[in-house]
C-alpha positions in Angstrom: -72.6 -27.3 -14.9 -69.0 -27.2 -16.3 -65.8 -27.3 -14.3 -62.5 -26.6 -15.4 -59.5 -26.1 -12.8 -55.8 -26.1 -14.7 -53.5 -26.4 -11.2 -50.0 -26.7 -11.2 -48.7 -28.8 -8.9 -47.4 -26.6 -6.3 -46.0 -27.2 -2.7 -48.0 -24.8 -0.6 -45.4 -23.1 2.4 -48.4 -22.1 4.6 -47.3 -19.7 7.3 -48.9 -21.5 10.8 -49.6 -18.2 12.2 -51.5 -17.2 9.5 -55.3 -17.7 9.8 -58.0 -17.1 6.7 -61.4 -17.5 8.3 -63.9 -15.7 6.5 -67.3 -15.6 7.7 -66.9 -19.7 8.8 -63.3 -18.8 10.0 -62.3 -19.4 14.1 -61.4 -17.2 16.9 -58.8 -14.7 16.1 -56.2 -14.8 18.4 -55.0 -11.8 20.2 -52.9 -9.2 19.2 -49.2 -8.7 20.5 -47.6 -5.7 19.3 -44.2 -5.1 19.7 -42.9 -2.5 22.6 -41.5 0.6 19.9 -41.6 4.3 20.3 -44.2 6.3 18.2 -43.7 6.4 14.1 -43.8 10.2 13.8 -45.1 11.8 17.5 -44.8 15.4 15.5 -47.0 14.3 12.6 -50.0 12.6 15.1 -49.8 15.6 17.2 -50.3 17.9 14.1 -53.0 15.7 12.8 -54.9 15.6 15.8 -55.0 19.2 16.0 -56.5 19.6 12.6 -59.3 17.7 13.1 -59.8 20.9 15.6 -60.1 23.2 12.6 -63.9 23.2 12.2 -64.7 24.4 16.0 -62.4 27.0 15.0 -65.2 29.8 16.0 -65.8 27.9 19.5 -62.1 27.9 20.1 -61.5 31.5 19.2 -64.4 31.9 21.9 -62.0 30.1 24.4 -59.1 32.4 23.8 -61.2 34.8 24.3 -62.4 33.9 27.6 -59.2 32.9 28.7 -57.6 36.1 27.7 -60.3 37.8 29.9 -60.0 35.4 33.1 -56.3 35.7 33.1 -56.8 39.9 32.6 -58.9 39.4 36.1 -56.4 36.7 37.4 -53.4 38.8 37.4 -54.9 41.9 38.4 -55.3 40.5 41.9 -51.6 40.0 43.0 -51.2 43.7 42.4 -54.2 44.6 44.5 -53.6 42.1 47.1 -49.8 44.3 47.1 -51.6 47.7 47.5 -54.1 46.3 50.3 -50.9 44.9 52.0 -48.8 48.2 51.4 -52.3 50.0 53.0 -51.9 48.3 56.0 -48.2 48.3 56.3 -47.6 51.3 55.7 -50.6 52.3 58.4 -48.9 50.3 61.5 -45.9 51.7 60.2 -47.4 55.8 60.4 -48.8 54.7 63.5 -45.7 54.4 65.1 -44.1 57.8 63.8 -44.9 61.1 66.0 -48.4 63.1 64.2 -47.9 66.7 62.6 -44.7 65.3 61.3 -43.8 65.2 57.5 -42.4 62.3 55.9 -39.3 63.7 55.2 -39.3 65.8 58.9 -39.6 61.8 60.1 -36.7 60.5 58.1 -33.9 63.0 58.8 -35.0 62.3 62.6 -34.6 58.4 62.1 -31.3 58.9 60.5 -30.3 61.4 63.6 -31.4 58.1 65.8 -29.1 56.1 63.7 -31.6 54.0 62.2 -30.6 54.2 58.8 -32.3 51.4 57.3 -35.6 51.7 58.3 -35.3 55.1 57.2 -34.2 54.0 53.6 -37.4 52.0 54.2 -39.9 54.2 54.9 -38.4 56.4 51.9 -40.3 54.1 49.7 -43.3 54.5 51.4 -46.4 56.7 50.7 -47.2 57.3 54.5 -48.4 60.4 56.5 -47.0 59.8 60.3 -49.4 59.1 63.0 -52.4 58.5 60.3 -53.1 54.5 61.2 -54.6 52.4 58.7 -57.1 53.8 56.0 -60.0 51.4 56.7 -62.0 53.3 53.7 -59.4 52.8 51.6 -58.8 49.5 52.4 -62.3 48.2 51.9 -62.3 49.9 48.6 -59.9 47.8 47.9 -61.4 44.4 48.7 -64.3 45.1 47.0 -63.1 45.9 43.9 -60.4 42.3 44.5 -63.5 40.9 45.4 -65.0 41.6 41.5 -62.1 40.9 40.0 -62.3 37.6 41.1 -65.8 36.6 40.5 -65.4 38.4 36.9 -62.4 35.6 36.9 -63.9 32.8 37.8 -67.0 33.7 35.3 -64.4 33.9 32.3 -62.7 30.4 33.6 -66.5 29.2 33.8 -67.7 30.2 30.4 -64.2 29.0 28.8 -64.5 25.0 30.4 -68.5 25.3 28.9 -67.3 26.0 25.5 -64.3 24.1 25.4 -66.5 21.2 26.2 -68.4 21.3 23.3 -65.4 22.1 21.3 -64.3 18.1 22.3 -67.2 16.6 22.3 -67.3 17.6 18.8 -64.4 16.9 17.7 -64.3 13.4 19.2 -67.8 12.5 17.9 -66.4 13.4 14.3 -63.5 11.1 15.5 -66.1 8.0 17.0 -68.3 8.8 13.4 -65.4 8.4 11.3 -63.9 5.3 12.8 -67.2 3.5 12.9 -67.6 4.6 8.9 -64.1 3.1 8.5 -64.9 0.2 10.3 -68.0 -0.3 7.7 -65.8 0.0 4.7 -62.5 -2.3 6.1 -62.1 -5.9 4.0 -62.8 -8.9 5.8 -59.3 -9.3 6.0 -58.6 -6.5 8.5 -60.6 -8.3 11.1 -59.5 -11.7 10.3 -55.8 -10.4 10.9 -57.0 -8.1 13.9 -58.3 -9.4 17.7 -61.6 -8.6 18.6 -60.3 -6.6 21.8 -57.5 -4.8 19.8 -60.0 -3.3 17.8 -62.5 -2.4 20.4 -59.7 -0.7 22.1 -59.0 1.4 19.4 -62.5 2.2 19.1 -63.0 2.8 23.1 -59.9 3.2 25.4 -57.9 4.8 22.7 -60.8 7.4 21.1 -62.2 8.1 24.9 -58.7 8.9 26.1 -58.0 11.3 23.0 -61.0 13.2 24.5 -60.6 13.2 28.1 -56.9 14.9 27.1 -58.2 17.2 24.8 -60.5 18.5 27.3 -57.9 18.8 29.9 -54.8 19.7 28.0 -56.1 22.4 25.3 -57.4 24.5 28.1 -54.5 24.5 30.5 -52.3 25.0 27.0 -54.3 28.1 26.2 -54.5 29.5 30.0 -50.6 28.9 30.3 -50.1 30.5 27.2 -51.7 33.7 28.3 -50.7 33.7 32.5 -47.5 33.7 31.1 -47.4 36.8 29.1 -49.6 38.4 31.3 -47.6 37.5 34.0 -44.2 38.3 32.8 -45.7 41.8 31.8 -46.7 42.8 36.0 -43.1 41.2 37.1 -41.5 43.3 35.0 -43.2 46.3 35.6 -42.4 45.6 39.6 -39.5 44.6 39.5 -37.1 43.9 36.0 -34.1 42.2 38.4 -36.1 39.3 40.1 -37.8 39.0 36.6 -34.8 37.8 35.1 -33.8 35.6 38.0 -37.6 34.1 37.5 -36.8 33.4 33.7 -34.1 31.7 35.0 -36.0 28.7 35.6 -37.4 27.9 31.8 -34.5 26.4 30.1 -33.8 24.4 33.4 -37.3 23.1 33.7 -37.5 22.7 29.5 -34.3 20.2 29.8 -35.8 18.2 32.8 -39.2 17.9 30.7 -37.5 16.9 27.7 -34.8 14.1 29.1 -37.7 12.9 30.9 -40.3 12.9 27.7 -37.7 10.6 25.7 -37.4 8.0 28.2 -41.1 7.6 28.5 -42.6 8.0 25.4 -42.0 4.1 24.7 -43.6 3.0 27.6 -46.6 4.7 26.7 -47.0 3.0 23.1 -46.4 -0.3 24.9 -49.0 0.3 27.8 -51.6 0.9 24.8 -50.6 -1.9 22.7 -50.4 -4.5 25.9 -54.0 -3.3 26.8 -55.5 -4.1 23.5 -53.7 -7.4 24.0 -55.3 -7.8 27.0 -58.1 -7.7 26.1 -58.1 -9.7 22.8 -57.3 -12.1 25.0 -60.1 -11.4 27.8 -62.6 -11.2 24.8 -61.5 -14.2 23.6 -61.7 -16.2 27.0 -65.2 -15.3 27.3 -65.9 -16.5 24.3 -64.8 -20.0 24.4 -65.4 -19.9 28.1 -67.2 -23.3 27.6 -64.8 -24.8 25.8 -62.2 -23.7 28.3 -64.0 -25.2 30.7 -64.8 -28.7 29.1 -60.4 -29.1 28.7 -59.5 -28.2 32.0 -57.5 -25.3 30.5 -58.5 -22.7 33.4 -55.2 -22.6 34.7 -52.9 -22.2 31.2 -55.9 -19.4 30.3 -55.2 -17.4 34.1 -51.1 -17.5 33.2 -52.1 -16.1 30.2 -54.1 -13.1 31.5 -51.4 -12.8 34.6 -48.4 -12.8 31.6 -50.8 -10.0 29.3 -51.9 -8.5 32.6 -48.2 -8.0 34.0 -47.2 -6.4 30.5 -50.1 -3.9 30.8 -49.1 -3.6 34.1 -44.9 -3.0 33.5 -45.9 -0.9 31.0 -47.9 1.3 32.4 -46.1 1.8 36.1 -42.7 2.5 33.8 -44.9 5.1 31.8 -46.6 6.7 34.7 -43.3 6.9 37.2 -40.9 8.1 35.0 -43.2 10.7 33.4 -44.6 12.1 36.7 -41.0 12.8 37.4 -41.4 16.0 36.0 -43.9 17.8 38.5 -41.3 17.2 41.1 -38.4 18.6 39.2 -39.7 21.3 38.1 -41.4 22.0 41.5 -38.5 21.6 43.1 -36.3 24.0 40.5 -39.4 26.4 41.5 -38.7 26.1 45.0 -35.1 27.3 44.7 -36.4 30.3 42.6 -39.0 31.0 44.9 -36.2 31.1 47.8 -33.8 33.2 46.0 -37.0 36.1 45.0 -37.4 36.1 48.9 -34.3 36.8 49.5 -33.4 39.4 46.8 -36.6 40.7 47.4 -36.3 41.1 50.9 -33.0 43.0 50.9 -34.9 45.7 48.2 -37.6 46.4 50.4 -34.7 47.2 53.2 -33.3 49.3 51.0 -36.5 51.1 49.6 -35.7 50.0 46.0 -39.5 48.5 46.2 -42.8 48.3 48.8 -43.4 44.8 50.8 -46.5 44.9 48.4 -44.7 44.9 45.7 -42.4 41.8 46.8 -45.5 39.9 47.9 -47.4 40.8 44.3 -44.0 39.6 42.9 -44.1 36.5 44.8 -47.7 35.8 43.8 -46.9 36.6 40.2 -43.7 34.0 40.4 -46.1 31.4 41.4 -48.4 32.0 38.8 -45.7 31.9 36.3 -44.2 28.9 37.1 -47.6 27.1 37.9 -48.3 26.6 34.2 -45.0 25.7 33.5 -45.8 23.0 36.0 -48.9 22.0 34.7 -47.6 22.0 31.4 -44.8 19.8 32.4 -47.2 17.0 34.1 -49.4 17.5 31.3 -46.5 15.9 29.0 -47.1 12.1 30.0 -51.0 12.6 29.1 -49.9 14.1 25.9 -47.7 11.6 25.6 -50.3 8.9 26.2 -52.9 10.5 23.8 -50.5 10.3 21.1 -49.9 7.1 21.4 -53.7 6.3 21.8 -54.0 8.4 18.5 -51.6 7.0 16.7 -53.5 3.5 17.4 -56.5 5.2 16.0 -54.8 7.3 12.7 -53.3 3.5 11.7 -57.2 2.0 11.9 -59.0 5.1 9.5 -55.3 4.9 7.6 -56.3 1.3 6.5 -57.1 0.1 3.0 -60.5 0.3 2.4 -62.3 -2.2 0.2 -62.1 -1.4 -3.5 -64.6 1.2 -4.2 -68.1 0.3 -5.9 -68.3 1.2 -9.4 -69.8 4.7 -9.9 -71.9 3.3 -12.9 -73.4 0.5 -11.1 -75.7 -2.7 -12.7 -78.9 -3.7 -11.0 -79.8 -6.9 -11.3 -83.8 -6.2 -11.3 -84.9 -10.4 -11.7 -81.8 -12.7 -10.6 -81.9 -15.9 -12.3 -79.1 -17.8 -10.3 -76.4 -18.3 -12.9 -73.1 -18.3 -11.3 -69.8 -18.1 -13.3 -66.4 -18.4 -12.1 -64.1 -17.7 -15.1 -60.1 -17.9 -14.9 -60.1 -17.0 -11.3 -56.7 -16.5 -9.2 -56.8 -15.8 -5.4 -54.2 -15.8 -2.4 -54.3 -14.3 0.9 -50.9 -14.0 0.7 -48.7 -13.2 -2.6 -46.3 -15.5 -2.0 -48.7 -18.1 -1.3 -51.1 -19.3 -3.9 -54.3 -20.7 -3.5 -56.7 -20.7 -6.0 -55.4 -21.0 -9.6 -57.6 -20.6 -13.4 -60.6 -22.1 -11.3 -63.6 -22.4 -13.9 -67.4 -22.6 -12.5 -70.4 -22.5 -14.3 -73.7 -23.3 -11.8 -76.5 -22.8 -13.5 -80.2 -21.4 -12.3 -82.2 -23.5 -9.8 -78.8 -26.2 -9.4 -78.1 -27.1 -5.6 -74.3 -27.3 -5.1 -72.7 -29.0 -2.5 -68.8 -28.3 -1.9 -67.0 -31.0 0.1 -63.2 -31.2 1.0 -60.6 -31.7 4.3 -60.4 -28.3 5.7 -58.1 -25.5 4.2 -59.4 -26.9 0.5 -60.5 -23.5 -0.2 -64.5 -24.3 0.1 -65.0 -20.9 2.2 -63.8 -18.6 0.0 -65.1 -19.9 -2.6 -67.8 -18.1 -0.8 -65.9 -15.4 0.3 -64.9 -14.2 -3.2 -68.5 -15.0 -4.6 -70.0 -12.3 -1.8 -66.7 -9.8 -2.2 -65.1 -10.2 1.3 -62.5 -10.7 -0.7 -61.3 -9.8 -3.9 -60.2 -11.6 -6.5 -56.8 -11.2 -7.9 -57.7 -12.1 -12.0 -60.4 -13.2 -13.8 -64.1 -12.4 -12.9 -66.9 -13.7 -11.4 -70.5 -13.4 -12.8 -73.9 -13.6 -11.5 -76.5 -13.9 -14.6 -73.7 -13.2 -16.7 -72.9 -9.7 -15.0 -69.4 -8.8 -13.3 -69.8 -9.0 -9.4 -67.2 -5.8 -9.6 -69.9 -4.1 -11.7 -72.6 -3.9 -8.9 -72.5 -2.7 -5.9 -71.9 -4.5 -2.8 -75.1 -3.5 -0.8 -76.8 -4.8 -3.9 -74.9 -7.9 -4.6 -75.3 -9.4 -1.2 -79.0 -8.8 -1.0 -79.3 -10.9 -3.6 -77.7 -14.1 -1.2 -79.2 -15.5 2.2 -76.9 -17.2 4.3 -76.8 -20.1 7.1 -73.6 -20.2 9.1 -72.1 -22.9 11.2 -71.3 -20.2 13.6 -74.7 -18.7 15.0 -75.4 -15.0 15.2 -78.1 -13.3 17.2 -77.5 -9.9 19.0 -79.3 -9.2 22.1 -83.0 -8.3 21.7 -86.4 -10.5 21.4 -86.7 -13.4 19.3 -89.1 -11.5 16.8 -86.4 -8.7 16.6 -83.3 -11.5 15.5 -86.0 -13.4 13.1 -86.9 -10.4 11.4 -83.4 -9.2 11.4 -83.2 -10.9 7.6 -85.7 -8.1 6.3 -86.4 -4.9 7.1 -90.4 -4.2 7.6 -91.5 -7.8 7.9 -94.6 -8.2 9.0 -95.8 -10.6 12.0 -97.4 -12.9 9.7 -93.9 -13.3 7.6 -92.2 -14.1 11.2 -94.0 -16.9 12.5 -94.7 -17.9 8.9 -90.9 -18.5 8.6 -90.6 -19.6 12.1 -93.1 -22.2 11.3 -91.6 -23.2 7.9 -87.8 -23.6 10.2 -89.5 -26.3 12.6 -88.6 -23.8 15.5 -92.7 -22.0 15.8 -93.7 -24.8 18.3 -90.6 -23.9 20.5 -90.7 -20.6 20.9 -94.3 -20.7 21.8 -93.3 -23.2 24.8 -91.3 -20.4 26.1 -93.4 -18.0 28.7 -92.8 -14.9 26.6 -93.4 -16.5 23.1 -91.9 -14.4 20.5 -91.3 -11.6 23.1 -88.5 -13.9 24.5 -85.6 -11.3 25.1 -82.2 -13.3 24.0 -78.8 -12.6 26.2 -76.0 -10.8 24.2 -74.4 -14.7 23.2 -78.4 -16.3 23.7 -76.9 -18.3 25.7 -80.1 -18.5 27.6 -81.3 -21.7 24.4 -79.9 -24.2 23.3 -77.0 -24.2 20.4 -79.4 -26.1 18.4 -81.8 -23.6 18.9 -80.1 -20.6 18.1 -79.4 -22.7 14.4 -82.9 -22.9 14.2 -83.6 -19.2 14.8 -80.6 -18.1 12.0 -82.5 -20.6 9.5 -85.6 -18.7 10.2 -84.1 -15.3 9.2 -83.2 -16.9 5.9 -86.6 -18.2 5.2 -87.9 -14.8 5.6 -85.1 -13.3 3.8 -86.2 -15.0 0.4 -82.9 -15.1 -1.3 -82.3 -15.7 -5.0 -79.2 -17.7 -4.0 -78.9 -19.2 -1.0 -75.1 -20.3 0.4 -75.6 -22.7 3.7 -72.2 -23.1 5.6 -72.6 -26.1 7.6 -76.1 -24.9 8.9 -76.7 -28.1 10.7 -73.9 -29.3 12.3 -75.3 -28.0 15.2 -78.4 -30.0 16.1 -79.8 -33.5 16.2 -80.6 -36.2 13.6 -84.5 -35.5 13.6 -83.8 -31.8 14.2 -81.2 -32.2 11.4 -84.2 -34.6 9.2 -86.8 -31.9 9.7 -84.4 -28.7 8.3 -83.6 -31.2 5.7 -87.0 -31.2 4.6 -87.3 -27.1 5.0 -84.6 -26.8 3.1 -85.9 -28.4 0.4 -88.6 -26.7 -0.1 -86.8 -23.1 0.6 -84.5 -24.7 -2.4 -86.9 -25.1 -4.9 -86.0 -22.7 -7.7 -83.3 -20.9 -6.3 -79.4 -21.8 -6.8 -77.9 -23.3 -3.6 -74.5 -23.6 -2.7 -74.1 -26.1 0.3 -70.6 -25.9 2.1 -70.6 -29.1 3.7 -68.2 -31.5 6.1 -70.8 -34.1 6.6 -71.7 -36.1 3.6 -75.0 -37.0 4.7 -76.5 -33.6 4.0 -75.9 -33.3 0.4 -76.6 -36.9 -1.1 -79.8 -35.2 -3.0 -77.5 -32.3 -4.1 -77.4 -31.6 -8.2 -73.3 -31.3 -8.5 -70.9 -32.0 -5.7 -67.5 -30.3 -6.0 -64.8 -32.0 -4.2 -61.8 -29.3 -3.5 -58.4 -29.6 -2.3 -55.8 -27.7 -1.4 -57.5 -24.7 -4.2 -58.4 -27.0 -6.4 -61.9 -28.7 -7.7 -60.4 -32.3 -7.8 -63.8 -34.3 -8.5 -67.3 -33.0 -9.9 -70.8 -35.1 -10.1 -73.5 -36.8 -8.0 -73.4 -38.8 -5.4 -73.7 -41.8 -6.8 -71.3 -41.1 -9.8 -68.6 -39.9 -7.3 -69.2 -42.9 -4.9 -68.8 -45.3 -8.0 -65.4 -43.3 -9.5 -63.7 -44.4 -6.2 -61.7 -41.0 -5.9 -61.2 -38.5 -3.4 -64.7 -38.1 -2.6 -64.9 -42.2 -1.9 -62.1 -41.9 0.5 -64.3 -39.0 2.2 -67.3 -40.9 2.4 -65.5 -43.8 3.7 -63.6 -42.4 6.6 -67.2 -40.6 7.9 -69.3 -44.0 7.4 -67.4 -46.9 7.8 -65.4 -48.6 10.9 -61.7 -49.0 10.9 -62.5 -52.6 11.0 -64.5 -52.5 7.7 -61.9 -49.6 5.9 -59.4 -52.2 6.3 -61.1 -54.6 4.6 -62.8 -52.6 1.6 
């Protein structure tokens, strides 16, 4: 193996809030976003409607339906007025002498001096002395009676379909951010909290669907009340229609002024709550550690400080918003008083039937009812937007850099590894790896030592693609990493991490986790070759042991045991161990030693390693720092140089006492 790194000496400004942890990185830290109004509320709106645009069939349905509910909805005003005008106008032939005319009644009224009630009965279609028409009126409120079952079946049949309609949509929406998710760098999520991201993924998404459920329907049904609406005032009455349209641009104004001093609030109550719970994510998982430095209290300020944003946010957002059903109601309270009125003096002057005044009321109230709705609808829409917007910047990402559409199969790996020229950085304008040179040749085991922030990790990091390089290349059996596909380059590596992964399921399930169809035999063959067969057979349920979401139900050490396992079954080519026991005892630590040996034998290992004693019998040991491969050779060589790697292995093995007097 070769090595040549040509560095220039650089002073490094790292950022300190910048953190690069790979797959060995820490904890990310939560996610404060600053308090700003939406980046384009038109353009989120627009394209969160298009994703509509393939239930466009289903939604055509739904204006259909609607159209026919409101046809039923506003015929039964009218018919409430003639049932009304039935009866009236009965009490009121009741009292008028029989074998009169109508007109034979009015001249004698006007001879009585009661002038207006004989303008009044003018507009009526009465016979004196008749009474109510009971047949009539039945007739009546049977057909009012089908009208509004034929309603509510429309308003029935629109809420089915329109449910499908969003649970489409949104599952398109859930199925393309977890697709995205898949195909973000590693970088996304070492720059993004944990609970940020699953906020996106779950507030943000299920709150896009509970408004689309609510709002599209009451959008589409306001829509059509409306027209339909203003078609029956206007054919009663074209005088207290106008005085009804009246209340629009009042109650447009009030919406608007109210919209603008809200819509920030709303972006900051969904920002805070992915905050939140970054942060609650993030105490559960160093709950122990928490815990063991007393830092309860400085972690509950935390939550109270997060949890009083969330909650400032979100009472600004909700009060000033909901100020709009209340001014508008009350602006359709003053038109409702003023139709009475008006109203009221027409039917005195037999211009128009009580009926017709009543319908016209009824119709008023169903005209500005939407506008209403409409109006309190604005701080959900106003929410979802901002939810959206969370969720258009996640699928908006960069996505890794495509595969190659001519990919190269490796079909027998040898284990050559090449770095040649490389340059990396997280950041442009801060350099990290610089013309690094690598050549690791089939069957070598080598160890990479160095303080931490050398660079050893993504050394690792570049070699599996999390990240990508920024010049030269990187070769596997002398083929470009870039030139295969990452599904295919990966299988190729098996990897022990210092931090433990097992999801929640048995212990056969997590073992066999590193390859698909392995057989029982495989399992406890590579339990057995780990050290860690004899344990799980002490446990009641063997390998039918059911592990908690974190397995905290074993031991830390046992849980390494278990991820060393799934690499023995997985069989890699080249195998890349990131501090794979740091977490267990010395004989535990002795006997994986020995496993690892063996699993060694003929394959290319690269050991990431903070404690020296785990890599004496390694091939090559790089020593890095700060980017750069400072020192290369055994451990013998390196010890007898007296370099970097001496000062290493001094400060791990000997006393202060006896540093001093080397």
């Amino acid at each position: 193996m070769s090595v040549n790194n040509n560095h220039q000496d650089k002073k490094l400004k790292i950022k300190p809030q910048r953190r690069h942890g790979g797959f060995g990185g820490g904890r990310r830290a939560a996610a404060t976003h600053p308090v700003e109004k939406a980046k384009d509320f038109r353009g989120t709106l627009k394209r969160l409607i298009a994703y509509l645009k393939p239930q466009a069939i289903p939604l055509l349905l739904v204006v259909i339906f609607t159209i026919l509910s409101v046809i039923f909805t506003i015929l039964a005003p009218r018919l409430i007025g003639e049932a009304t005008n039935e009866l009236f106008e009965g009490v009121m032939s009741k009292q008028l002498p029989a074998g009169m005319t109508k007109d034979e009644a009015i001249a004698e009224l006007k001879e009585q001096g009661q002038d207006q009630l004989a303008e009044m009965i003018s507009g009526m279609d009465l016979v004196p002395g008749k009474g109510i028409d009971f047949n009539a009126l039945g007739y009546i409120l049977i057909i009012l009676l089908t009208i509004y079952l034929l309603g509510a079946f429309f308003r029935w049949l629109q809420q089915y379909t329109m449910a499908g309609v969003v649970q489409n949509t949104v599952y398109r929406l859930r199925k393309e951010v977890d697709s995205k998710l898949s195909k973000l760098p590693l970088k996304y999520y070492d720059n993004h909290s944990h609970g940020d991201i699953l906020s996106r993924v779950t507030n943000d998404v299920d709150n896009i669907a509970h408004t689309l459920q609510q709002s599209i329907t009451q959008i589409i049904y306001a829509v059509a009340i409306v027209i339909g609406v203003l078609f029956m005032m206007f054919s009663i009455s074209p005088l207290l229609s106008w005085i009804s349209l009246m209340i629009i641009p009042l109650s447009i104004l009030v919406t608007m002024f109210v919209i603008k001093r809200s819509q920030k609030y709303f972006i900051a109550q969904w920002d805070s709550t992915g905050a939140l719970n970054g942060h609650v994510e993030e105490s559960f998982t160093g709950h122990n550690i928490i815990e063991a430095f007393n830092q309860q209290n400085k972690t509950i300020e935390r939550f109270d400080k997060e949890n009083e944003r969330v909650f400032e946010a979100s009472f600004k957002a909700q009060f000033i918003s909901r100020l709009i059903h209340p001014s508008v109601n009350f602006l359709n309270n003053i038109n409702y008083v003023i139709i009475c009125i008006v109203g009221g003096i027409r039917v005195a002057r037999g211009i128009i039937t009580l009926g017709e005044v009543q319908a016209f009321i009824q119709y008023s109230r169903q005209f500005t009812q939407p506008v209403v709705q409409v109006a309190s609808m604005v701080n959900i829409l106003q929410s979802t937007v901002a939810s959206a917007e969370r969720v258009f910047e996640l699928l908006d990402e960069e996505e890794e850099i495509p595969d190659t559409e001519n990919p190269v199969v490796l079909e027998e790996v040898k284990g050559q590894v090449k770095f040649e020229e490389v340059y990396f950085s997280y950041s442009p304008d801060v350099p990290l790896i610089e013309n690094m040179n690598l050549d690791i040749q089939p069957g070598q085991t080598v160890a990479i030592v160095g303080p931490t922030g050398a660079g050893k990790t993504t050394l690792v990091n570049l070699l599996m693609r999390f990240y990508e390089i920024n010049r030269g290349r990187i070769t596997i059996d002398g083929v470009d990493i870039r030139e295969m596909k990452r599904e295919n380059l990966r299988k190729i590596f098996g990897m022990v991490l210092q931090d433990t992964w097992l999801f929640k399921g048995t212990i056969r399930d997590n073992i066999a986790y590193g390859k698909e169809g392995a057989t029982e035999e495989e399992i406890r063959a590579a339990a057995w070759t780990a050290y860690v067969d004899h344990f799980i057979r002490t446990l009641p349920q063997g390998y039918d042991t059911v592990l908690t979401e974190d397995a905290s139900n074993i031991s830390q050490g046992q849980r390494q045991l278990l991820t060393i396992a799934r690499a023995f079954l997985a069989d890699p080519k080249i195998l890349i161990l990131d501090e794979a026991t740091s977490s267990v005892d010395t004989r535990t630590e002795m006997l994986i030693q020995k496993a690892m040996a063996k699993l060694r034998k003929g394959r290319t290992s690269l050991v990431i390693a903070h404690r020296l004693s785990t890599i004496y019998d390694a091939d090559i040991i790089l020593v890095m720092d700060k980017g750069r491969i400072v020192e290369q050779g055994n451990h013998e060589e390196l010890i007898a140089a007296g370099g970097f790697y001496y000062d290493l292995y001094r400060s791990q093995f000997l006393s202060p006492i006896e540093a001093d007097a080397v």
